[in-house]
C-alpha positions as CSV (number, residue, x, y, z in Angstrom):
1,X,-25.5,22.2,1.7
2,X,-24.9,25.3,-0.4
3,X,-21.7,27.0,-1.1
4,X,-24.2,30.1,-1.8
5,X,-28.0,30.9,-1.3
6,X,-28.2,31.0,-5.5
7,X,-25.7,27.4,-5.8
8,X,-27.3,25.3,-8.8
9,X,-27.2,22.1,-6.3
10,X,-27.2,19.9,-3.1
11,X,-23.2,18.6,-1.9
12,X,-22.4,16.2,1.0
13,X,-19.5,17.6,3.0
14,X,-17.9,14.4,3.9
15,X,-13.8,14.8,4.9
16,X,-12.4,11.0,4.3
17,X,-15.1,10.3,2.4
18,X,-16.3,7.9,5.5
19,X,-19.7,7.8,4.2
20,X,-19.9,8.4,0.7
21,X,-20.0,5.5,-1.9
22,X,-18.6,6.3,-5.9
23,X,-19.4,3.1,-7.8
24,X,-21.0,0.0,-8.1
25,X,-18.9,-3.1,-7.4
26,X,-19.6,-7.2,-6.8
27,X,-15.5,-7.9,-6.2
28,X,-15.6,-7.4,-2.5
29,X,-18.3,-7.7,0.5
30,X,-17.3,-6.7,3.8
31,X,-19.7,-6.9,6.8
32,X,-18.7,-4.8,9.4
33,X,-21.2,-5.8,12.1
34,X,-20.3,-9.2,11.5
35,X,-16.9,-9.2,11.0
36,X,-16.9,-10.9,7.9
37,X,-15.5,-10.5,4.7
38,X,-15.7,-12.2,1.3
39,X,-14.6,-12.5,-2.3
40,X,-17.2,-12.8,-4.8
41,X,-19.2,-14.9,-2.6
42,X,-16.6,-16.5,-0.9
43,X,-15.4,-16.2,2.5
44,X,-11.9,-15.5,3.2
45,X,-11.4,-18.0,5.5
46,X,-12.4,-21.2,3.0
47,X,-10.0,-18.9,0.3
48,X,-7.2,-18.7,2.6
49,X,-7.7,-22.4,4.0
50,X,-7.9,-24.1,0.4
51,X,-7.0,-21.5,-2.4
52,X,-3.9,-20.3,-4.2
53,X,-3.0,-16.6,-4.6
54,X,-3.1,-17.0,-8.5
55,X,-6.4,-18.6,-7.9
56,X,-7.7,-16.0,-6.0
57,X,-6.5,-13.3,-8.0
58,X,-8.1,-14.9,-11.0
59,X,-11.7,-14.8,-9.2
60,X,-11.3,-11.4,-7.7
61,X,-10.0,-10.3,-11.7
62,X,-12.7,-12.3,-14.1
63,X,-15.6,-13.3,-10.8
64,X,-15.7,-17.2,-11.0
65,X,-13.0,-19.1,-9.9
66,X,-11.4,-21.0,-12.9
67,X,-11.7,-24.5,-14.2
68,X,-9.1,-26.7,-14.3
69,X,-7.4,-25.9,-17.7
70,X,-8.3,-22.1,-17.2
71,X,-6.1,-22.5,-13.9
72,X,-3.2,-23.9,-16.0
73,X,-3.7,-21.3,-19.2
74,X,-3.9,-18.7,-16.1
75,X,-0.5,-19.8,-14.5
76,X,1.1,-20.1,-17.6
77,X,0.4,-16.6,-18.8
78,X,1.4,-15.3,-15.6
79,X,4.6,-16.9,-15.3
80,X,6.0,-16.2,-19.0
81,X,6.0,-12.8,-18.0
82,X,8.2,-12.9,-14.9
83,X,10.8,-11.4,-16.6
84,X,11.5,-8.0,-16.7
85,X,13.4,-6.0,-20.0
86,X,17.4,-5.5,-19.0
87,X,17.0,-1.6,-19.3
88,X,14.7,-2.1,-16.7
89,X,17.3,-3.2,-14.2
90,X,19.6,-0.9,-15.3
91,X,17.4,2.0,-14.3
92,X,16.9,0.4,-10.8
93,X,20.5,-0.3,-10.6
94,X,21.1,3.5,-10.7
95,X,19.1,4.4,-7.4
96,X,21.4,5.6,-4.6
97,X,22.3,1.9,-2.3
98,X,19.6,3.0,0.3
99,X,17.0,3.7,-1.6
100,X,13.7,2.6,0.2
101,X,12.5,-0.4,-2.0
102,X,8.5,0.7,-2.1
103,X,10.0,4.1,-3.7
104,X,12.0,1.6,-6.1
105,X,9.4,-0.2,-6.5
106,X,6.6,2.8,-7.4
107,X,9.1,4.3,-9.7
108,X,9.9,1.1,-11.8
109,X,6.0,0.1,-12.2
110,X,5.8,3.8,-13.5
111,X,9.0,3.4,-16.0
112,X,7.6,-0.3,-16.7
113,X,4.8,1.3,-18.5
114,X,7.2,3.2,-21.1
115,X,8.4,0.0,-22.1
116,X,4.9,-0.6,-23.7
117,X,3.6,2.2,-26.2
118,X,0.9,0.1,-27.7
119,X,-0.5,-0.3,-24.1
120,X,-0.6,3.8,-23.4
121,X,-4.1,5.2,-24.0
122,X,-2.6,8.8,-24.8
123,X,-0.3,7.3,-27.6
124,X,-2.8,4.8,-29.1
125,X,-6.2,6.4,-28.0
126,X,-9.1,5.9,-25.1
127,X,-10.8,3.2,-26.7
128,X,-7.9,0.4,-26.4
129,X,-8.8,-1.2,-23.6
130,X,-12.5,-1.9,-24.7
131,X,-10.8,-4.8,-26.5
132,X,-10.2,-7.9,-23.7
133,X,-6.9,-9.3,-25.3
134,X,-5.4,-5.6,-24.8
135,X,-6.1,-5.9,-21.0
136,X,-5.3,-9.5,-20.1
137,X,-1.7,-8.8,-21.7
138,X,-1.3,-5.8,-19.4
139,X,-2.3,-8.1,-16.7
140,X,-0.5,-10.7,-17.4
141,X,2.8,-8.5,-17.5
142,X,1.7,-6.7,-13.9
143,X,1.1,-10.0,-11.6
144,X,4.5,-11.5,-13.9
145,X,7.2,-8.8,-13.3
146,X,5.6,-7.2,-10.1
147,X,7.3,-9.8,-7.2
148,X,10.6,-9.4,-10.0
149,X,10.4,-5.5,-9.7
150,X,10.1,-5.8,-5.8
151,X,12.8,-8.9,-5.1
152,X,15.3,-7.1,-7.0
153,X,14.9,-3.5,-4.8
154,X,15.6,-6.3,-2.0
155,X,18.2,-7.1,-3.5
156,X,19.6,-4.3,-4.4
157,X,19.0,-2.7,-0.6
158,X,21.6,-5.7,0.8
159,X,24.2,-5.0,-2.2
160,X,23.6,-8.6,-4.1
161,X,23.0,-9.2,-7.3
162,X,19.4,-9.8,-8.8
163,X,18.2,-12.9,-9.4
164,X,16.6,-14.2,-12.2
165,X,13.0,-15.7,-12.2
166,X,12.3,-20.0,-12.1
167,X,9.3,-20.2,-13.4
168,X,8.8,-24.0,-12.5
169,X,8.3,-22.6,-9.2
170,X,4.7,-21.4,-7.7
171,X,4.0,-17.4,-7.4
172,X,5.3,-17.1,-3.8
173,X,8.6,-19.9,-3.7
174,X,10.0,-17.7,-6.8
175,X,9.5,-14.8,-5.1
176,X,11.0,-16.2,-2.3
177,X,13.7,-17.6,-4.2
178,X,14.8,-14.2,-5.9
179,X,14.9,-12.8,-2.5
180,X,17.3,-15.4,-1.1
181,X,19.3,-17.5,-3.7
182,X,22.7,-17.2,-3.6
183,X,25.0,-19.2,-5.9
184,X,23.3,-22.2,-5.2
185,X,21.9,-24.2,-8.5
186,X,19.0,-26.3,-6.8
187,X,18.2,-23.6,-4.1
188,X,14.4,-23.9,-2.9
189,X,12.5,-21.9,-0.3
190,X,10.8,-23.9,2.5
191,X,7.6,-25.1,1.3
192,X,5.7,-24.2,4.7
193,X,7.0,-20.5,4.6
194,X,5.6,-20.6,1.1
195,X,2.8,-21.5,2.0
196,X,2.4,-19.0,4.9
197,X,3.4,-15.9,2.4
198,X,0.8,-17.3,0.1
199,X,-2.0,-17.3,2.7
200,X,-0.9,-13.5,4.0
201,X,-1.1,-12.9,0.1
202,X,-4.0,-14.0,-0.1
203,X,-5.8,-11.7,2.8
204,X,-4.4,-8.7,1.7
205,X,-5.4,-9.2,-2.5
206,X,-8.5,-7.1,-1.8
207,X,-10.2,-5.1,0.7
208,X,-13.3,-3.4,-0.9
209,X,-12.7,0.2,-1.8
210,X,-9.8,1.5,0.5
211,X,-7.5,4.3,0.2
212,X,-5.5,2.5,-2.3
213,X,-7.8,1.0,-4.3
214,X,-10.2,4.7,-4.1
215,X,-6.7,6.0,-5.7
216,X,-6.9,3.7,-8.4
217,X,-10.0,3.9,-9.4
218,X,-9.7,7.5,-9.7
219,X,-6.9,6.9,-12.0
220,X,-8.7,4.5,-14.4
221,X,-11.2,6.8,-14.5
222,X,-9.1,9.2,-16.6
223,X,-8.3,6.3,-18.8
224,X,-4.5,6.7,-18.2
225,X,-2.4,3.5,-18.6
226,X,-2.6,0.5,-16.1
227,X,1.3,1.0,-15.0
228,X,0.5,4.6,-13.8
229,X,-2.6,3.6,-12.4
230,X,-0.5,1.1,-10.5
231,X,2.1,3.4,-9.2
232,X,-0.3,5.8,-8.6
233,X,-2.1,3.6,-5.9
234,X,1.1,2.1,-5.1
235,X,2.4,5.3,-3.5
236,X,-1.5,6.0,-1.8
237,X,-0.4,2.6,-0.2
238,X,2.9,3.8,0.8
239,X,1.2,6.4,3.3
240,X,1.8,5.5,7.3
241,X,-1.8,5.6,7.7
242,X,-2.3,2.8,5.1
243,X,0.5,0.3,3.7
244,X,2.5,1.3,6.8
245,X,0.3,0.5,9.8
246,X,2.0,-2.5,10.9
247,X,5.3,-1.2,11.4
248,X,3.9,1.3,13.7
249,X,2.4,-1.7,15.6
250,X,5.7,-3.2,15.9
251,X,6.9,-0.2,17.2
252,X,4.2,-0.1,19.8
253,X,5.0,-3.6,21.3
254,X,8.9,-2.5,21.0
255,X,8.2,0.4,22.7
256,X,6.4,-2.0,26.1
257,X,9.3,-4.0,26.0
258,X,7.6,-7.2,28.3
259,X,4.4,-8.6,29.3
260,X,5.0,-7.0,32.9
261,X,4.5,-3.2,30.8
262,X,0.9,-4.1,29.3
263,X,-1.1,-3.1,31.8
264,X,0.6,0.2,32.6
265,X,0.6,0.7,28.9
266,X,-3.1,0.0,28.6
267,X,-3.3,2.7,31.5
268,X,-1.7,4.9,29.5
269,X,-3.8,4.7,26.4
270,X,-7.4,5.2,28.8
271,X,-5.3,8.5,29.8
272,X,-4.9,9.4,26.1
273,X,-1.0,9.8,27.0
274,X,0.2,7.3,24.6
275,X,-1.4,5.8,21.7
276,X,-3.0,1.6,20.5
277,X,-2.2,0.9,17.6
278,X,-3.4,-1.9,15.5
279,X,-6.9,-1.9,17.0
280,X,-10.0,-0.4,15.3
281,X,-11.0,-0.4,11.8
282,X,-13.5,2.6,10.1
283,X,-15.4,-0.2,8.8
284,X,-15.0,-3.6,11.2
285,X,-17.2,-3.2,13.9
286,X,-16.3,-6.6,15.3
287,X,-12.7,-8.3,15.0
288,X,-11.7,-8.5,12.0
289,X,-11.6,-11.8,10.4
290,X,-8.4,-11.3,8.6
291,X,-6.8,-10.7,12.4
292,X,-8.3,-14.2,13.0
293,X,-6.4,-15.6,10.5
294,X,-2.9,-14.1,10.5
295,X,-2.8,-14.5,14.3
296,X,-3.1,-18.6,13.8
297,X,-0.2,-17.9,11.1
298,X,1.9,-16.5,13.7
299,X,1.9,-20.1,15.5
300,X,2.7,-21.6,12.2
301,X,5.7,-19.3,12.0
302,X,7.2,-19.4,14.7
303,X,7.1,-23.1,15.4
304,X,9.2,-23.2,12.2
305,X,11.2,-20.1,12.9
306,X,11.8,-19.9,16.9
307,X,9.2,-18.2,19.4
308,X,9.0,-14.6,19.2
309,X,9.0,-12.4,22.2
310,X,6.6,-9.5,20.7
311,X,4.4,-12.6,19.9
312,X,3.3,-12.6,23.9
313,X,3.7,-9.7,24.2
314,X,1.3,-9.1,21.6
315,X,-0.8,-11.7,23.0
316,X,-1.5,-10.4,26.9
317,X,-2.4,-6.6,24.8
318,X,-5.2,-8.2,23.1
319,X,-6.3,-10.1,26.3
320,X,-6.3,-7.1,28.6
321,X,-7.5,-4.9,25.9
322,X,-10.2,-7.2,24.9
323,X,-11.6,-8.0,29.0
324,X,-11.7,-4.0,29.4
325,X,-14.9,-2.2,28.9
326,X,-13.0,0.6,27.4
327,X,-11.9,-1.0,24.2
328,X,-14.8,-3.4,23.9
329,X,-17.3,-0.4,24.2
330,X,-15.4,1.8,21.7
331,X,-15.5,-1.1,19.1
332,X,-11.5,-1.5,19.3
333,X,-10.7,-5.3,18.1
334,X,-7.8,-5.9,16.5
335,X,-7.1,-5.6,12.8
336,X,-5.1,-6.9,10.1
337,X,-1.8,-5.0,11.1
338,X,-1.8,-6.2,14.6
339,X,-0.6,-9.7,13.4
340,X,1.0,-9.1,9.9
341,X,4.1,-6.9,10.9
342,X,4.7,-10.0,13.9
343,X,4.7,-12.4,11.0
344,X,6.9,-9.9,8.2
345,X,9.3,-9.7,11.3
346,X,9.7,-13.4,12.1
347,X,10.7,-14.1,8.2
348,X,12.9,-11.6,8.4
349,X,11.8,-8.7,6.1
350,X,13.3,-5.2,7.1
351,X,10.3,-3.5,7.5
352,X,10.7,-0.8,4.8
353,X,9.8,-4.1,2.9
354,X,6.5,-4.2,4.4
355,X,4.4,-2.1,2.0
356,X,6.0,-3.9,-0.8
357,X,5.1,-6.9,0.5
358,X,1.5,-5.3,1.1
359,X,1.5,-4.5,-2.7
360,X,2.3,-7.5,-4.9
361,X,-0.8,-9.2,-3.6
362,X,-3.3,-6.1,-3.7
363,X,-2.2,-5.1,-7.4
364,X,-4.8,-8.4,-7.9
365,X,-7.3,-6.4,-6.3
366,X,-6.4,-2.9,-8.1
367,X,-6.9,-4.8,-11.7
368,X,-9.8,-6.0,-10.9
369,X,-11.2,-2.7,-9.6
370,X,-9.5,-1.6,-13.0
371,X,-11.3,-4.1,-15.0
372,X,-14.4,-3.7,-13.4
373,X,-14.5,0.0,-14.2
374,X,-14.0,-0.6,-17.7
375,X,-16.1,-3.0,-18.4
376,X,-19.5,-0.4,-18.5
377,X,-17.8,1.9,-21.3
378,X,-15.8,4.5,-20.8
379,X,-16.2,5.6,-16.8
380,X,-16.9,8.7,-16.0
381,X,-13.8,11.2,-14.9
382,X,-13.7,11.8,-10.9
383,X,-14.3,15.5,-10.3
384,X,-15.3,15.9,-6.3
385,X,-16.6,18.9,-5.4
386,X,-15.2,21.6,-2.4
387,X,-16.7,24.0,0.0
388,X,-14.8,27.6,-0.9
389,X,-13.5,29.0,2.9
390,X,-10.9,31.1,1.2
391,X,-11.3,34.8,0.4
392,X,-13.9,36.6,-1.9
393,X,-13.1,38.7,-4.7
394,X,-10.5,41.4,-4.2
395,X,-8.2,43.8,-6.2
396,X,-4.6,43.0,-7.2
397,X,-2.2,45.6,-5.5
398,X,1.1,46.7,-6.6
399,X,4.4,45.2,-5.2
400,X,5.7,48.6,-3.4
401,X,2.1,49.1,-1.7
402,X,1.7,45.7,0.0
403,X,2.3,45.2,3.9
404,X,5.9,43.9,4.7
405,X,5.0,40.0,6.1
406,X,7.9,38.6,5.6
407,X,9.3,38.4,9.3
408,X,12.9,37.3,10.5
409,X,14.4,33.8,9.1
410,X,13.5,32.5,13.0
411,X,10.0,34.0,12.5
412,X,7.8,30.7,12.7
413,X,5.2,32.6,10.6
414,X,7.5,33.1,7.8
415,X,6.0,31.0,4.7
416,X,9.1,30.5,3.3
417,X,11.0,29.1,6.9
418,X,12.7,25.7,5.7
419,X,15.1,23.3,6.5
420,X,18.9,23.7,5.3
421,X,21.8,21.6,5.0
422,X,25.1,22.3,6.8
423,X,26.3,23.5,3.2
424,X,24.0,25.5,2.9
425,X,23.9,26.9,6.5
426,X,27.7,28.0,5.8
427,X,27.4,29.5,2.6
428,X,24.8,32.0,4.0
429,X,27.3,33.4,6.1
430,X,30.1,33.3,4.2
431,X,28.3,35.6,1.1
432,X,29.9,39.2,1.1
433,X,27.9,42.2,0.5
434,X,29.5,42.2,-3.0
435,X,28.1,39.0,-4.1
436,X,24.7,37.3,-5.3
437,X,22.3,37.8,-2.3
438,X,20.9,34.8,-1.3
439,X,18.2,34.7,2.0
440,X,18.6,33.3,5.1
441,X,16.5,30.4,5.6
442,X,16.2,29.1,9.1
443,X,17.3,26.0,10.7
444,X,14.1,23.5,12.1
């Protein structure tokens, strides 16, 4: 299409981009029709059944899985970098006590990077990360400090004092242990809830070219420094409509309350009066293989933990939903979130912790997607393009000639209507004529 009959070219208008691809990758396959999805080659079943996160984040980053000694050199590099510089912690120290921990946790990757100079492109020029040593160190330091960074906004949410990395432990028991040590001086998370974090890792490390991962991509392509790049996609993930879908599940089978309340619910959703979430994917045609998975994790869970009463709640939806025509004919499986907010729930993260939890594994992915945009040379800058709907040319007119738009404060197309504080609200009334004027904004 044309913006204008004399436009020097041909544009796609496609919102979402849902059908538009912007690079060449060979991290990430996913099949839709099939329902399948793999990693370099390999599925994520056999990954999740006989891998390591570290492992896996090692293939997804350099595209073979390592040897034996590259698997120790690997964990090595990643584990002497676990702990974070003490200015650092004093900067998340000074957040407010309630500070959500993803906004902690975006902020500090961002700050991390200052801590770096000879790692900034802008300071040290565009050419620095050409050189392979300069990258592994700045990847080394992310996948190190990254479950540090997030355990101590935990931390720092329930009013306890950070803990310090033990780096005899694997990736997932430290983490676990910096969430949950007290004073004790042998202190060791369960090995089976290890194990089940490190699986859920796992499935979420990469996911082909999501919003997230788009969002970083985009960034690199600027050739600004891995830590903003980071954050940058960091906060894409802490959008409801990506890094936050599985609370809104949780919500949903909250919200039914019993198994009794499915099919009236499911009634509901055919009427359009309430909404499904956790079914349907823009890209899974089929059920999604990494629902296949973390629904066999939620047994593991809650044999260890206690039965879950969501759990069958959860279960009957998906039978009901999946034996009605409706859903099957629309394509509506279940996806990733259906399961993972269950299993966040039953180890007891709040779930303002679920996007964090969401983004130590995917940062993996986001190097790699980093790396692999490097590696050709310098990539070349996103610059979309738009189709103009606003207003042609027209002439600027003076202040005292323009029409009067402005409405009442209650005037709900007033531009400047906002919300005010209780302060605020009674210092508007309380200004005399005599004083600064200051308008009245409206209450909403």
């Amino acid at each position: 299409m044309k913006e204008t009959a004399d436009d020097f070219g041909t544009m796609v208008y496609d919102p979402g981009y849902v059908n538009t691809a912007c690079c060449e990758s060979s991290i990430c396959k996913i099949d839709g029709e099939k329902g399948e999805l793999t990693f370099r080659g390999y599925s994520i079943e056999e990954l999740v059944e006989k891998s390591t996160f570290l492992e896996v984040a090692y293939l997804l980053i350099f595209g073979e899985l390592p040897d034996k000694d590259q698997q120790e050199l690997w964990e090595t590099k990643i584990t002497r970098h676990t702990f974070i510089h003490e200015n650092l912690v004093q900067l998340m120290k000074n957040f407010r006590y309630d500070a959500h921990p993803m906004g902690m946790l975006i902020s500090s990757i961002s700050a991390m990077g200052t801590f770096y100079p000879e790692a900034n492109p802008a300071l040290k020029g565009s050419h620095i990360y050409q050189d392979i040593n300069n990258r592994n160190k700045q990847i080394f330091r992310i996948l190190g400090k990254l479950p540090t960074i997030a355990a101590a906004a935990y931390r720092h949410r329930i009013g306890r004092p950070y803990n310090t990395p033990v780096n005899d432990l694997s990736y997932t028991e430290n983490f676990l242990y910096m969430l949950d040590r007290l004073s004790e001086t042998d202190y060791r998370p369960h090995p089976k809830l290890s194990r089940v974090l490190e699986k859920m890792w796992i499935i979420h490390a990469e996911h082909e070219l999501n919003c997230s991962t788009a969002t970083m991509r985009q960034l690199t392509s600027t050739l600004v420094d891995p830590y903003s790049a980071i954050a940058g996609a960091a906060a894409a993930l802490y959008g409801p409509l990506h890094g936050g879908a599985n609370e809104a599940v949780l919500k949903m089978l909250r919200s039914i309350g019993k198994k009794e309340n499915v099919a009236p619910f499911i009634a509901d959703v055919k009427a359009k009066k309430k909404r499904l979430m956790g079914f349907g994917h823009r890209v899974y045609k089929a059920y999604d293989p990494r629902a296949k998975i973390m629904k066999d994790l939620c047994d593991e869970v809650f044999q260890l933990l206690g039965p879950n009463p969501l759990f069958e709640i959860a279960l009957e939806l998906e039978r009901q939903a999946l034996a009605d025509d409706y859903f099957v004919s629309r394509k509506l499986f279940p996806n990733l979130d259906f399961y993972s907010g269950l299993i966040y729930n039953a180890l007891g993260f709040p779930t303002d912790m679920f996007p964090v939890l969401f983004t130590i594994p995917r940062a993996a992915g986001w190097l790699a997607h980093w790396v692999e945009s490097l590696q050709g040379g310098e990539p070349k800058i996103f610059r979309p393009r738009q189709v103009y709907i606003g207003k042609e040319l027209r002439p600027y007119i003076d202040p005292d000639h323009r029409e009067i738009r402005s409405g009442k404060d209650d005037d709900q197309e007033n531009p400047l209507r906002a919300t005010i504080s209780g302060f605020a609200a009674r210092r508007q009334i309380s200004i005399g004529e005599g004083m600064y004027h200051i308008p009245k904004t409206i209450h909403n």
